[in-house]
N, C-alpha and C positions, 0 to 999 in steps of 0.2 A: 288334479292340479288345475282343471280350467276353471271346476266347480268353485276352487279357492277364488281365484282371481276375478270371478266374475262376483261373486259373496264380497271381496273387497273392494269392487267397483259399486254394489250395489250400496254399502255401507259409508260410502266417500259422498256419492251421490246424494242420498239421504240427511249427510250432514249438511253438505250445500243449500239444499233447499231448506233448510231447517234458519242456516245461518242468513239467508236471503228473505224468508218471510217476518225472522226477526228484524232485519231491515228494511222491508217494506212497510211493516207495520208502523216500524221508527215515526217512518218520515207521514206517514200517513196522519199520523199524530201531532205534529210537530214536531217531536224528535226534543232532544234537549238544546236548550240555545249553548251556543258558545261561550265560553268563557270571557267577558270582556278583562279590554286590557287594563294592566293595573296603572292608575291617573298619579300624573306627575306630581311632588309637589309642589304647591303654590309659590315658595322661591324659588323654583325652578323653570317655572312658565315663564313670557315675555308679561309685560304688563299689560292691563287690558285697557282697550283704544287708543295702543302705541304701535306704531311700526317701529322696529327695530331692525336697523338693516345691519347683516353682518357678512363679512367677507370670511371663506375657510379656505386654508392653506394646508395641503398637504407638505410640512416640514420635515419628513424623512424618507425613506425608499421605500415600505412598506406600500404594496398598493389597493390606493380603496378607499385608504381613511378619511383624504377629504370628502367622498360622496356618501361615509356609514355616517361622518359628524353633520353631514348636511340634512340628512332624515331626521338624526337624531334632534336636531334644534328646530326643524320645523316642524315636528310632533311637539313639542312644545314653545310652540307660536311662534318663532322670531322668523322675520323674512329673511333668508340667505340667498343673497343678490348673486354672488358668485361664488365659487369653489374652482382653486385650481391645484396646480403642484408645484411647489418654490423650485429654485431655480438649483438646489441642490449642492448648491455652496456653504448651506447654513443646517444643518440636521438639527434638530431639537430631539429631546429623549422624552420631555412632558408635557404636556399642554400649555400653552403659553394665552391669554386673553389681555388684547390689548382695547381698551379704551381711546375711542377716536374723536368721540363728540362731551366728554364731559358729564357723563351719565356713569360713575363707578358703580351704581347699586343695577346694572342694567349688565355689566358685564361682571357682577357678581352672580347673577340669576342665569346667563352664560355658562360660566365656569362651576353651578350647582349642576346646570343641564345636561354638563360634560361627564359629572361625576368628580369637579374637586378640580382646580387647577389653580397657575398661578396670573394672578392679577396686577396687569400694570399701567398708569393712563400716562398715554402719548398721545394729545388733544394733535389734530391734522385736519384742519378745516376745509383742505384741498381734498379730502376725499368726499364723496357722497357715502360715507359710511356711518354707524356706528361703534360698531364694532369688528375686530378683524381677531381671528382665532389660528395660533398655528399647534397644528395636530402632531406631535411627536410619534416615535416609534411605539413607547410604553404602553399608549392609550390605546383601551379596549371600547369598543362599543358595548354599552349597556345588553342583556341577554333579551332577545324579543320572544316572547309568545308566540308556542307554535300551535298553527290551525290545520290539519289536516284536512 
């Protein structure tokens, strides 16, 4: 019985070190690069040498969503000035993009970034905005790549 036991410590062991100098060597080597992320497309990015500033509003109970859509539009350039949580009087079920400054093709490239929503311009020159995004319940964040 010990004979066994020790036969399958010896055998465990054995693979450890086997599994370990294939990872030493890995990385000795380089190792293989990671997988880069896959690039947004081009109507979907902010435009280049624009600031685009957008406001995100969490618009229903779900919580999270305005800080996953605020990643999500700054991996694809737009500066989001703020992110909060509406005031919970008004729930939305889909993405809502509204249009602040008179730039529809700017919160088209928005509402591509999102994954598709819907688009409406309510020009408000009182704000320092361009755009203001309210996040419904529906809306899933895009799946990110995972790096171990």
């Amino acid at each position: 019985m010990a004979r066994r036991t020790l036969r399958r410590i010896l055998i465990v062991a054995a693979g450890i070190a086997v599994v370990g100098t294939a990872i030493w060597l890995g990385m000795r080597r380089g190792g293989a690069e990671a997988p880069s992320a896959p690039k947004p497309r081009a109507e979907a990015m902010a435009p280049e040498g624009v600031r685009v500033r957008v406001q995100v509003v969490n618009a229903s109970s779900v919580r999270g969503l305005a800080r996953r859509a605020t990643q999500v539009l700054r991996d694809h350039g737009f500066d989001v000035v703020e992110a909060s949580t509406g005031t919970g009087a008004e729930s939305l079920d889909s993405v809502l993009v509204l249009d602040r400054s008179g730039h529809p093709d700017w919160a088209q490239r928005v509402a591509v970034a999102l994954g598709g929503a819907r688009v409406e311009s309510r020009p408000d020159s009182s704000r320092y905005l361009d755009i203001t995004v309210f996040v419904g319940r529906s809306w899933r964040p895009p799946p990110q790549p995972f790096y171990p």
